[in-house]
C-alpha positions as CSV (number, residue, x, y, z in Angstrom):
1,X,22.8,-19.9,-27.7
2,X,25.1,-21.8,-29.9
3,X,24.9,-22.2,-33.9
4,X,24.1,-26.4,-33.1
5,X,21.4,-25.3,-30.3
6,X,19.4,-22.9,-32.6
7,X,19.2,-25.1,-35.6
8,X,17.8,-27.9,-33.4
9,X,15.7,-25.7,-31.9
10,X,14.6,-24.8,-35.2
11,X,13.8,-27.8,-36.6
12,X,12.4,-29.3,-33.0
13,X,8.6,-29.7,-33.7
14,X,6.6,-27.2,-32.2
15,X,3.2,-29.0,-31.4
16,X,2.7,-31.9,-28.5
17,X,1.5,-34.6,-31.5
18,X,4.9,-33.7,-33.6
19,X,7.4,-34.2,-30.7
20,X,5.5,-37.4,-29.3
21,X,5.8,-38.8,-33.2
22,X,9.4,-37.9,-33.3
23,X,9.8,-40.1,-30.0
24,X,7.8,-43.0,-30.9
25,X,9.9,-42.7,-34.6
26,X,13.4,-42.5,-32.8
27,X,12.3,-45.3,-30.1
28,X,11.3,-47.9,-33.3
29,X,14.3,-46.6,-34.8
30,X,16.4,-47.7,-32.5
31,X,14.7,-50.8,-31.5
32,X,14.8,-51.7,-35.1
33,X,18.4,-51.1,-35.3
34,X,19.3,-53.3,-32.3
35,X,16.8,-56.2,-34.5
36,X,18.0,-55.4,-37.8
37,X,21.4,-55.9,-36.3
38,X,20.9,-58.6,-34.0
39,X,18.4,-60.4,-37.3
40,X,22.0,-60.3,-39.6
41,X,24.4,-61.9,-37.3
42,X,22.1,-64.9,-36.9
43,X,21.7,-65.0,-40.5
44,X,25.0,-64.7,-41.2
45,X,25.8,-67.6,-38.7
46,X,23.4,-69.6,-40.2
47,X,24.7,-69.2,-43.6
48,X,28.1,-70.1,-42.2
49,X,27.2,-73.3,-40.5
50,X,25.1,-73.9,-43.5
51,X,28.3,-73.5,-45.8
52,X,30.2,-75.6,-43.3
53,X,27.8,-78.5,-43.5
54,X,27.9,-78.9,-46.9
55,X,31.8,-79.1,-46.9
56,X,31.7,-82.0,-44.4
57,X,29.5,-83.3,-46.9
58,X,31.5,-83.3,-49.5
59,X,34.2,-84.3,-47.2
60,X,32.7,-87.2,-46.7
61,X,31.8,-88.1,-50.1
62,X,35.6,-88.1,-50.8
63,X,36.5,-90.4,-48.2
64,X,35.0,-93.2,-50.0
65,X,38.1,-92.6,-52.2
66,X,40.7,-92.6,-50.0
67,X,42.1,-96.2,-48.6
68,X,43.7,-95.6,-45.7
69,X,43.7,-99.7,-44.9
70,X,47.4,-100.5,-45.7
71,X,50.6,-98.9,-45.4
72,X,50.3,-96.4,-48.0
73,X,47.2,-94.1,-48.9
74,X,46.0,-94.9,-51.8
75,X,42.7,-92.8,-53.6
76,X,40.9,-94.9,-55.6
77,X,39.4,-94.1,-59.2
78,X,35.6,-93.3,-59.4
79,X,33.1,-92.7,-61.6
80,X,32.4,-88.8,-61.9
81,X,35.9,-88.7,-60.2
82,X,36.2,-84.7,-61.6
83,X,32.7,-84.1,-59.8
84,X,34.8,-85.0,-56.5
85,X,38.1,-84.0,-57.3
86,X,36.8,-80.1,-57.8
87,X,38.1,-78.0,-54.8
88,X,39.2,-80.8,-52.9
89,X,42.8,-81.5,-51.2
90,X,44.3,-85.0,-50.6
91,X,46.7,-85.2,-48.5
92,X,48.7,-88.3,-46.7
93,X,50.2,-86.8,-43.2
94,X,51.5,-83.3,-44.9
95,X,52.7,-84.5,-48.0
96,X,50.0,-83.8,-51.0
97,X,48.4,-86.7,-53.0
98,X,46.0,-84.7,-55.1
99,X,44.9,-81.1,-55.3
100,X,42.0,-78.9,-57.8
101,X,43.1,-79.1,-61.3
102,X,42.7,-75.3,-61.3
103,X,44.9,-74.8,-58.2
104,X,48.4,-73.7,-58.4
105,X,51.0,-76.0,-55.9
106,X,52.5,-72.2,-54.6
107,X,48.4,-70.4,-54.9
108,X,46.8,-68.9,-51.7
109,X,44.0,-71.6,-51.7
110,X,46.6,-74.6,-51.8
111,X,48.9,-72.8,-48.8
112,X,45.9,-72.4,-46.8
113,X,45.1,-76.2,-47.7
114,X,48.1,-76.8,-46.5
115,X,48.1,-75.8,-43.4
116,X,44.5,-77.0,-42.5
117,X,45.9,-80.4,-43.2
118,X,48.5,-80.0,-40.9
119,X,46.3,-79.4,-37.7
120,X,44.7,-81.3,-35.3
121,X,41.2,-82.7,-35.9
122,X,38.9,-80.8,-38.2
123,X,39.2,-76.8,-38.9
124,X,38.2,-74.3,-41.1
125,X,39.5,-71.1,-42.9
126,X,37.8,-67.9,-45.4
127,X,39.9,-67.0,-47.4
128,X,38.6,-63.7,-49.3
129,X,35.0,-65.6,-50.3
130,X,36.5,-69.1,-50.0
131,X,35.5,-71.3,-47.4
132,X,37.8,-74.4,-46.5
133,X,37.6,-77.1,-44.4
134,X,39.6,-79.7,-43.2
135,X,38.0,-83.7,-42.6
136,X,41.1,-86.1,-41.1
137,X,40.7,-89.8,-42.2
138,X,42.1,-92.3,-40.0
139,X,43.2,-96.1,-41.0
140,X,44.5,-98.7,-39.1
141,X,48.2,-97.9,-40.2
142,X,48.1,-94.8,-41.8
143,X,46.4,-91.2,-41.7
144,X,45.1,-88.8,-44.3
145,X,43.3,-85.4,-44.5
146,X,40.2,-84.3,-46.9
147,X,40.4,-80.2,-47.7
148,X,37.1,-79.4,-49.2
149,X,36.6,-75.6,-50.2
150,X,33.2,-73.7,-51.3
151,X,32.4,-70.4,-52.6
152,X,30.6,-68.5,-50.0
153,X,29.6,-65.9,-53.0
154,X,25.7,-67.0,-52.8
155,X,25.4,-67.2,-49.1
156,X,26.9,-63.3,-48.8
157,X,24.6,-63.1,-51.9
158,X,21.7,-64.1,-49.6
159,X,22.9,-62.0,-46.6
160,X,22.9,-58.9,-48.8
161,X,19.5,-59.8,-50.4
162,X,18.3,-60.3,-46.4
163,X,19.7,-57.0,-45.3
164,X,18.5,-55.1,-47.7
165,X,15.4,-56.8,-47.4
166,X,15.1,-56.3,-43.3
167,X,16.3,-52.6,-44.0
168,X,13.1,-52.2,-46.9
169,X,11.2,-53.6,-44.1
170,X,12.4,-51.6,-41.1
171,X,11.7,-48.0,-43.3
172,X,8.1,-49.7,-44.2
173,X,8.1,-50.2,-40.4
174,X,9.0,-46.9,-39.0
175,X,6.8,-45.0,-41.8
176,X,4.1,-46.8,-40.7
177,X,4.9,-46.5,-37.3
178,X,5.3,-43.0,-37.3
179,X,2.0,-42.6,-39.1
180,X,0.3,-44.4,-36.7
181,X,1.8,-42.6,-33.6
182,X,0.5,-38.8,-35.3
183,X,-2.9,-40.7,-35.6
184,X,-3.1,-42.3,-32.9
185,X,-2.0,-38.7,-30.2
186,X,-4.3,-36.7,-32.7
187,X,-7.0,-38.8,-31.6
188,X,-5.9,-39.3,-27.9
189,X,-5.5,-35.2,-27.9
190,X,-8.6,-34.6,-29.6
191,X,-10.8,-34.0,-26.0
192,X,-8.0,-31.9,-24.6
193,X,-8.5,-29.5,-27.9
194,X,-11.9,-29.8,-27.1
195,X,-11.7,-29.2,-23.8
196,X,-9.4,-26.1,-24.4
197,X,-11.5,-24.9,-26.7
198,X,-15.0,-24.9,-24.3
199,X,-13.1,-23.3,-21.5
200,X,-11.5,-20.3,-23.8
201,X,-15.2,-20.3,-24.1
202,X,-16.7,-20.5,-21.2
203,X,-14.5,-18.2,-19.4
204,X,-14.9,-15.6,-22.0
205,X,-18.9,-15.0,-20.7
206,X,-18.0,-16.7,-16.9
207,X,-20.9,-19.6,-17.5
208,X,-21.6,-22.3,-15.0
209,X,-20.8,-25.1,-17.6
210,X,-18.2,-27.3,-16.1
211,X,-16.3,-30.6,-17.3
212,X,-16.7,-32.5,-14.0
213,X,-15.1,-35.8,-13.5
214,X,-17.7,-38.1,-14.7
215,X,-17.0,-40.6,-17.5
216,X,-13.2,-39.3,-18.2
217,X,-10.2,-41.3,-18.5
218,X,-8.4,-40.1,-15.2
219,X,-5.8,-37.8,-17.2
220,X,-8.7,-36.0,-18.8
221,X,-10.6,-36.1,-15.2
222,X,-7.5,-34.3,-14.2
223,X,-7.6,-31.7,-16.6
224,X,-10.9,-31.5,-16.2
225,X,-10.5,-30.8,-12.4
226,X,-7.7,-28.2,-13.2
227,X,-9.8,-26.3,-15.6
228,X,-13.0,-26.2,-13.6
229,X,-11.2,-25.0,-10.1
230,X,-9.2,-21.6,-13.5
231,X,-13.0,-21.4,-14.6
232,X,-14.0,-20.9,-11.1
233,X,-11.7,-18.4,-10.3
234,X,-12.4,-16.7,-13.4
235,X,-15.5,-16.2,-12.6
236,X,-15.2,-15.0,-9.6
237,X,-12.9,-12.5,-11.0
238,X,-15.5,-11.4,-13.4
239,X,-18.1,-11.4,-10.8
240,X,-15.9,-9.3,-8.3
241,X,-15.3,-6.6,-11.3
242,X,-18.9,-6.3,-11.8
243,X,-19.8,-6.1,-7.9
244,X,-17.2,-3.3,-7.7
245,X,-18.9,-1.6,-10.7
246,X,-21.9,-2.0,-9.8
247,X,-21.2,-0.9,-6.4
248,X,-19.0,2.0,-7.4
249,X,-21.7,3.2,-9.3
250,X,-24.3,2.7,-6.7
251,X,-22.1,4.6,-4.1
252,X,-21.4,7.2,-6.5
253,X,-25.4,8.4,-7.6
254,X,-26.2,9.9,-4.7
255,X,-23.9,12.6,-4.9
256,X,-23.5,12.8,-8.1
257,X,-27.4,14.0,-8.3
258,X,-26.9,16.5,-5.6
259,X,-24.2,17.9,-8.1
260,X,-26.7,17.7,-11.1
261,X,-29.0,19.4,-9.1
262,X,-27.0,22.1,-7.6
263,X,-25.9,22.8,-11.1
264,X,-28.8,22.7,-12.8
265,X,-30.4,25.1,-10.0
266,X,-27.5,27.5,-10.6
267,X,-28.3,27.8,-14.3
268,X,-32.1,28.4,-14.1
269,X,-31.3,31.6,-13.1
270,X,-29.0,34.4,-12.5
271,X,-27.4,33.8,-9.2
272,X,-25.0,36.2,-6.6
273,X,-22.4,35.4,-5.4
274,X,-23.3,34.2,-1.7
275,X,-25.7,31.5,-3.9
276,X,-22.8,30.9,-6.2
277,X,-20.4,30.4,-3.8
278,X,-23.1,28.2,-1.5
279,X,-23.3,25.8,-5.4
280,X,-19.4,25.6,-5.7
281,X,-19.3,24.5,-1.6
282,X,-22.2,21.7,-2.3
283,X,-20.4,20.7,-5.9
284,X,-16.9,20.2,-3.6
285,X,-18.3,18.5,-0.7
286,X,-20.2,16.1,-3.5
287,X,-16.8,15.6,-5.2
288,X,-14.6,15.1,-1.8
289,X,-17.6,12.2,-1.1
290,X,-17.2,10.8,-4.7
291,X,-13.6,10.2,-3.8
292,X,-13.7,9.1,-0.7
293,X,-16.5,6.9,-1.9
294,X,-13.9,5.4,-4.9
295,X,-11.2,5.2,-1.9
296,X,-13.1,3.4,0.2
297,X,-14.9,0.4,-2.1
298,X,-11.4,0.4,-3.9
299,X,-9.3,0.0,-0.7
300,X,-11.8,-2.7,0.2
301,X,-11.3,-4.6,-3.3
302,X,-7.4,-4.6,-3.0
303,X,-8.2,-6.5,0.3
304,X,-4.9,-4.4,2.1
305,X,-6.2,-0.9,3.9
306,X,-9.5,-3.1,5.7
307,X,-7.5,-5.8,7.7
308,X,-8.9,-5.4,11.0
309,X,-5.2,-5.1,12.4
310,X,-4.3,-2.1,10.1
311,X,-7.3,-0.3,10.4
312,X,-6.5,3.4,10.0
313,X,-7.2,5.1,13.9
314,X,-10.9,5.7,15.2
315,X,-13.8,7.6,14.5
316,X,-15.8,9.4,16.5
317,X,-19.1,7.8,15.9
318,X,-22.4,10.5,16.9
319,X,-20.7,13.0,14.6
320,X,-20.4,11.2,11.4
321,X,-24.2,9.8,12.0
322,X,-25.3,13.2,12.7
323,X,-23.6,14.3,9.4
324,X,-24.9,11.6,7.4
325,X,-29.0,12.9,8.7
326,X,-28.2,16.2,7.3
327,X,-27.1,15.1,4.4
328,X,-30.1,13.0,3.9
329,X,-33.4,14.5,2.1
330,X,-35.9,12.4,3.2
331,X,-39.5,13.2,2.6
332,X,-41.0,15.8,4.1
333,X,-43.8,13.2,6.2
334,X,-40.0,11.0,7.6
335,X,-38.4,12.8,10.8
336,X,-35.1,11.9,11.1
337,X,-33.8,11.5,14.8
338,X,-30.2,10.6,16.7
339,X,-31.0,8.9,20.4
340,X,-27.2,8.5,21.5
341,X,-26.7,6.7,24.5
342,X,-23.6,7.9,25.5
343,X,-21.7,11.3,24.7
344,X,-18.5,9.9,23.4
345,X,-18.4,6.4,21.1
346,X,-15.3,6.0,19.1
347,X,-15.4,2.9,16.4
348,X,-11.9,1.5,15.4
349,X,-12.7,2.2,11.9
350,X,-12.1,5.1,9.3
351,X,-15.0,7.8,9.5
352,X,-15.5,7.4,5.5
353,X,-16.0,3.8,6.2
354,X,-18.3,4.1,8.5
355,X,-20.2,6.2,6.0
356,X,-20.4,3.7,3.3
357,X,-21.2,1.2,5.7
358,X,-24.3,3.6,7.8
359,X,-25.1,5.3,4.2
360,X,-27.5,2.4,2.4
361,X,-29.3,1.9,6.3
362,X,-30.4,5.3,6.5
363,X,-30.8,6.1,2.5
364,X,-33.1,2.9,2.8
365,X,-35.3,3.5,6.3
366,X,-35.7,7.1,4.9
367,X,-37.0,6.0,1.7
368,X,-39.5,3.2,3.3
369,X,-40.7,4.8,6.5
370,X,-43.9,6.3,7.2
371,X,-43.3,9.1,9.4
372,X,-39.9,8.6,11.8
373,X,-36.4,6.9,11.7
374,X,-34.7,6.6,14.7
375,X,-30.7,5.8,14.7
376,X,-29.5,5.3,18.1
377,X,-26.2,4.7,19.1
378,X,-24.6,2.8,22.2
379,X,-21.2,1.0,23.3
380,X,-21.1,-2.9,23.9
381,X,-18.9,-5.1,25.7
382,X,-15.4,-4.5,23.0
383,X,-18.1,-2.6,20.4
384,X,-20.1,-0.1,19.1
385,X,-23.6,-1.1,18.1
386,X,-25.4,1.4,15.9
387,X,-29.5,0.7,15.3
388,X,-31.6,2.3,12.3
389,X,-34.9,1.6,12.9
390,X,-37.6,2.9,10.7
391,X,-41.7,2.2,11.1
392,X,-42.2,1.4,7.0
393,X,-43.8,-1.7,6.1
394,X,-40.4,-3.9,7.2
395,X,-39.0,-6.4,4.9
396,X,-41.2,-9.2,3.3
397,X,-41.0,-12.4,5.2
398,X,-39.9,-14.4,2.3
399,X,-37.4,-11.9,0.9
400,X,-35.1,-12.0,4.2
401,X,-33.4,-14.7,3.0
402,X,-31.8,-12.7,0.0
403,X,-31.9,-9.8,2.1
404,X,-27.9,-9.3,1.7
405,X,-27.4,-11.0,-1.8
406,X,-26.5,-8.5,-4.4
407,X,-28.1,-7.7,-6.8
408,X,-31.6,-8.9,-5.1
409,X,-34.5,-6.4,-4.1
410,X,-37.5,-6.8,-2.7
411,X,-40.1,-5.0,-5.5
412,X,-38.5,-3.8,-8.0
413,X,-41.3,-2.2,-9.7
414,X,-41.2,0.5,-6.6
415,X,-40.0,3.3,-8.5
416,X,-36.5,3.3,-6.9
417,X,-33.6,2.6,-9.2
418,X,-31.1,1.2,-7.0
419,X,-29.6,-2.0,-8.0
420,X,-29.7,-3.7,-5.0
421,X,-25.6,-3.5,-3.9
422,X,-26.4,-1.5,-1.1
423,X,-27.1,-4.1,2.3
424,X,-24.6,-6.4,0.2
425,X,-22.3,-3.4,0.3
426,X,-22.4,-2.2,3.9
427,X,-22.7,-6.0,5.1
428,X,-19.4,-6.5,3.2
429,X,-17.5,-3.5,4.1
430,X,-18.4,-4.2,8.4
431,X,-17.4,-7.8,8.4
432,X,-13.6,-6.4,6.2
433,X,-13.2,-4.8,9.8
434,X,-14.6,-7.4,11.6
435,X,-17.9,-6.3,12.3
436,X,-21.7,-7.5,11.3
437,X,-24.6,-6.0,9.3
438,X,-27.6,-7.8,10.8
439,X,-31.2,-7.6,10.5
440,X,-33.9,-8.2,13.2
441,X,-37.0,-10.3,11.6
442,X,-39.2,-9.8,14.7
443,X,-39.3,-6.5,14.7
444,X,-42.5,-5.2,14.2
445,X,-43.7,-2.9,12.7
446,X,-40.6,-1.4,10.4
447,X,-37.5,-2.6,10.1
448,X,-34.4,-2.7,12.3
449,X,-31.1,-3.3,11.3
450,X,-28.1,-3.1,13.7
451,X,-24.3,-2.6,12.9
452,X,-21.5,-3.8,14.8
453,X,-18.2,-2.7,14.5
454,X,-15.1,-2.9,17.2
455,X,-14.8,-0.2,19.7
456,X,-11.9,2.4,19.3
């Protein structure tokens, strides 16, 4: 960047109000210029014509002394002759009659007299701040020439006093104007600070306040528009980050309790080696879940390793459901049982998101059913359809609506401390590989809930 470049860039105002003031002050400027400018030339003509109007004038006052009748020209005597006689030429074809008595016959005034008189019709000269003009006279035998001259010292004296006075005027003007222009974009930017201001806010906490569209200029309605659709996504963001915490840390309990547990049931007492070695075995298989737990939901918020055409291989389906009953501790009244219709189903999705996605069913029918849950498997025209099926007291009739919201359960006064992320969750995480979550509200009595995924 050049020496000229940085110093500009230095001194270039740094807010939106300061440059739009410089604008408006360099636009008047220059407008006022071109006025100014334009105001003094017309002036000046004036004067000029002015000046020249009064020397015909005069010209014609000394005419009535002049007797051009007979052969000879002849300039009569006059009362207050030395009134007309000052700055004034006679002259009879070229040759002089009478001239100033404070002109010299050989002085720059008389030599430009001279040769006014010898043109053509009537013409003017400056000379320095002289003005001359010449007024012919023409008799019935002979010819003569008036040369009148005035100081043009007060008319450039009244041209200065006007431009200085229009340049007084134009800095009054462009103060004010620039004064007025700061005021005036403070003012107009006033509801964009505002604005700014309330949506640092707002997206700060994610609210729901919005500027809408209503009663706004259409620039501000604009903004308005803009900054709504940024608070939206903001939220969203926030609200994303929170489901994947929340459902992270739903994921993540179970099996961090069966590590609590098998810890805390290894310390109670001392232990061999067979029970201490059976601990570390639970604590690792815990652990490996935990990660493939954080994988999974992870994988699934970067929206890459679900797409339906990248999903990674198949899974064997009767396996992963029968390792997800054993893993279960339901209470002791609750059977657990696996009705496979066919030997062999493979799902076209990874086996540790089939878990996540079968893990909230079968935590759930276990918790709420009275004596058996049944989970039967079976292939579909292009799927797999998996059923839990528990006979608890079903879902209330007016919670099935929020059934898959998160965040929304049924009682929550029961005792259980989930959060609620778990349907969500598994709903979620089928339809990432193009499947469905569903829920059967006739069913009776229990609940049933039937995943789809795509066959392997």
């Amino acid at each position: 960047m050049t020496p000229f470049a940085l110093v500009r860039r230095r001194l270039a105002p740094r807010t939106l109000r300061g440059r739009l003031s410089l604008v408006a002050l360099a636009t008047a400027a220059l407008l006022m210029t071109v006025l100014t400018v334009v105001f003094n030339a017309v002036m000046d003509e004036h004067l000029r014509r002015q000046a020249d109007h009064e020397l015909r004038n005069r010209a014609a006052a000394v005419a009535t002394t002049v007797d051009t009748s007979g052969p000879r020209v002849r300039v009569l005597e006059t009362t207050n002759d030395r009134l007309l006689d000052a700055n004034v030429w006679i002259y009879a074809g070229s040759r002089l009659l009478e001239k100033p008595p404070s002109a010299t016959a050989g002085s720059p005034l008389t030599r430009t007299a001279d040769r006014l008189a010898t043109r053509t019709g009537r013409a003017c000269a400056t000379l320095h701040t002289t003005r001359l003009c010449s007024n012919p006279l023409t008799g019935r035998r002979t010819t003569a020439t008036v040369v009148t001259a005035l100081d043009l010292t007060p008319y450039r004296n009244s041209a200065d006093t006007l431009l200085l006075g229009s340049l007084a005027l134009d800095a009054v003007m462009l103060g004010c104007t620039y004064a007025l222009t700061r005021l005036s974009v403070g003012r107009a930017l006033r509801p964009v600070r505002t604005m700014t201001d309330q949506a640092t806010q707002w997206s700060a906490v994610g609210s729901d306040e919005r500027f809408g569209t209503d009663d706004h200029p259409a620039e501000l309605a604009c903004l308005g528009a803009s900054l709504d659709a940024l608070l939206d996504r903001i939220r969203t963001v926030l609200r994303h980050e929170q489901q994947l915490t929340g459902e992270l840390s739903h994921e993540l309990r179970t099996p961090l309790t069966r590590i609590v547990m098998e810890l805390d049931w290894w310390r109670s007492r001392p232990r061999t080696d067979a029970e201490t070695r059976a601990t570390v075995e639970v604590v690792a298989e815990a652990a490996r879940s935990m990660r493939a737990i954080c994988d999974t939901v992870l994988d699934d918020a970067r929206e890459n390793a679900l797409d339906p055409a990248t999903a990674p291989g198949t899974t064997d389906v009767v396996p992963v459901i029968d390792h997800l009953l054993q893993s279960l501790t339901p209470p002791a009244r609750v059977k657990l049982a696996l009705e496979p219709s066919t030997p062999a189903l493979e799902a076209g999705v990874a086996p540790a998101l089939l878990e996540r996605i079968l893990s909230p069913l079968l935590a759930n029918a276990a918790r709420y059913a009275h004596s058996r849950v049944t989970v039967t498997a079976r292939q579909a025209p292009g799927a797999v359809r998996i059923d839990v099926v528990d006979d608890g007291p079903g879902v209330p009739e007016e919670f099935v609506g929020e059934l898959f919201q998160p965040g929304r359960r049924a009682d929550p006064g029961d005792g259980h401390d989930g959060a609620g992320l778990g349907l969500p969750l598994a709903r979620r995480l089928a339809r990432a590989v193009g499947g469905e979550v569903a829920h059967d509200p006739e069913h009776r009595p229990g609940a049933s809930f039937t995943v789809s995924l795509p066959a392997g």
